[in-house]
C-alpha positions as CSV (number, residue, x, y, z in Angstrom):
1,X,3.1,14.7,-25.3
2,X,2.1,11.3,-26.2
3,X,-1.2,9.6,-25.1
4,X,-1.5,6.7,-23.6
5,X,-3.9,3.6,-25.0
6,X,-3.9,2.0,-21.7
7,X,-7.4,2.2,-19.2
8,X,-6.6,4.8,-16.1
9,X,-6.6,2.1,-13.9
10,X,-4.1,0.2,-15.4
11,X,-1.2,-0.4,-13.2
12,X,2.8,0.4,-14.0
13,X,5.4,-2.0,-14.3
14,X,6.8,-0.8,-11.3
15,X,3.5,-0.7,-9.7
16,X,2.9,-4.6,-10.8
17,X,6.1,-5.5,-9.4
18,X,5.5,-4.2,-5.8
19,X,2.5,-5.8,-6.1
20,X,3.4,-9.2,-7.2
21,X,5.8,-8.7,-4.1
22,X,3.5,-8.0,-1.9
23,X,1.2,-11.2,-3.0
24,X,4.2,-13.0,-2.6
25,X,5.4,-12.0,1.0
26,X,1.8,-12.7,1.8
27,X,1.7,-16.4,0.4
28,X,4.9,-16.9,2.0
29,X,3.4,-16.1,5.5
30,X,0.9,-17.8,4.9
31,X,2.8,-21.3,3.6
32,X,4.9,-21.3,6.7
33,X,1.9,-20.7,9.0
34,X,0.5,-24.0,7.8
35,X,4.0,-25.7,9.2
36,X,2.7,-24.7,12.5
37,X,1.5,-27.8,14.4
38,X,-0.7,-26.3,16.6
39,X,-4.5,-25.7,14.9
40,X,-5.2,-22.8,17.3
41,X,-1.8,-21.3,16.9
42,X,-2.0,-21.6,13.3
43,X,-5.5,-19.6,13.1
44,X,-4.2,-17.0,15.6
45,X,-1.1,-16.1,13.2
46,X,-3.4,-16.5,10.0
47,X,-5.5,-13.4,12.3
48,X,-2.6,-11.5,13.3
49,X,-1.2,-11.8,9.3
50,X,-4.4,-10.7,7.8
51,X,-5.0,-7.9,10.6
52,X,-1.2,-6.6,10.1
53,X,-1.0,-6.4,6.1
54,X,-4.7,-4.5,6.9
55,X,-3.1,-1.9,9.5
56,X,-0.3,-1.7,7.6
57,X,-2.3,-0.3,4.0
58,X,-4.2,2.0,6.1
59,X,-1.9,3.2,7.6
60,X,0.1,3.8,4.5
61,X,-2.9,5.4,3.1
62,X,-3.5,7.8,6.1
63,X,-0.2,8.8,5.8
64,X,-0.3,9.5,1.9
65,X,-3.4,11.5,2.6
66,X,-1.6,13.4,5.6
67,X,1.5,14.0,3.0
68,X,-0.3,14.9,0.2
69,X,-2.1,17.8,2.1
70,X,0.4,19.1,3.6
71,X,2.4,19.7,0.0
72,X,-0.9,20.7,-1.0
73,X,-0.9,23.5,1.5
74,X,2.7,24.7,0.2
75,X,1.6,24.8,-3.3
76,X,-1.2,26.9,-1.5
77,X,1.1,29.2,-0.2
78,X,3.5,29.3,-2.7
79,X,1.0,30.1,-5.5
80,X,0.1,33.2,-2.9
81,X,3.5,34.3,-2.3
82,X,3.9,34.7,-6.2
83,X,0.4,36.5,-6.9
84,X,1.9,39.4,-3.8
């Protein structure tokens, strides 16, 4: 198996991609809300965009954790059906 020369933390291309998405989608919400005439209307959707993209990646890591334990736990009971 070939090694990789790249740092752990370095990301994938696919992984750079989403993200570059991501930044983008992000900008763009946030370019449109300065079309918004209204200064308080403008700050409460700059609020409501920052809290959303927040819920939203915990809530994507919560489920990731919730996913990952539960295959976790049928590795678990796999690897005990085979040592029966």
């Amino acid at each position: 198996m070939a090694t990789s020369h790249l740092p752990p933390a370095t990301r994938t291309l696919k992984q750079f991609i989403r993200r570059q998405q991501v930044l983008l989608l992000y900008r763009r919400i946030f370019q449109t809300i300065q079309q918004v005439p209204n200064d308080s209307d403008r700050k409460y959707l700059k609020d409501w965009a920052r809290e959303e993209f927040k819920r939203i990646q915990e809530d994507t890591i919560r489920m990731m954790i919730t996913q990952g334990n539960m295959q976790l736990k049928e590795l678990e009971k796999t690897l005990a059906l085979a040592k029966s």
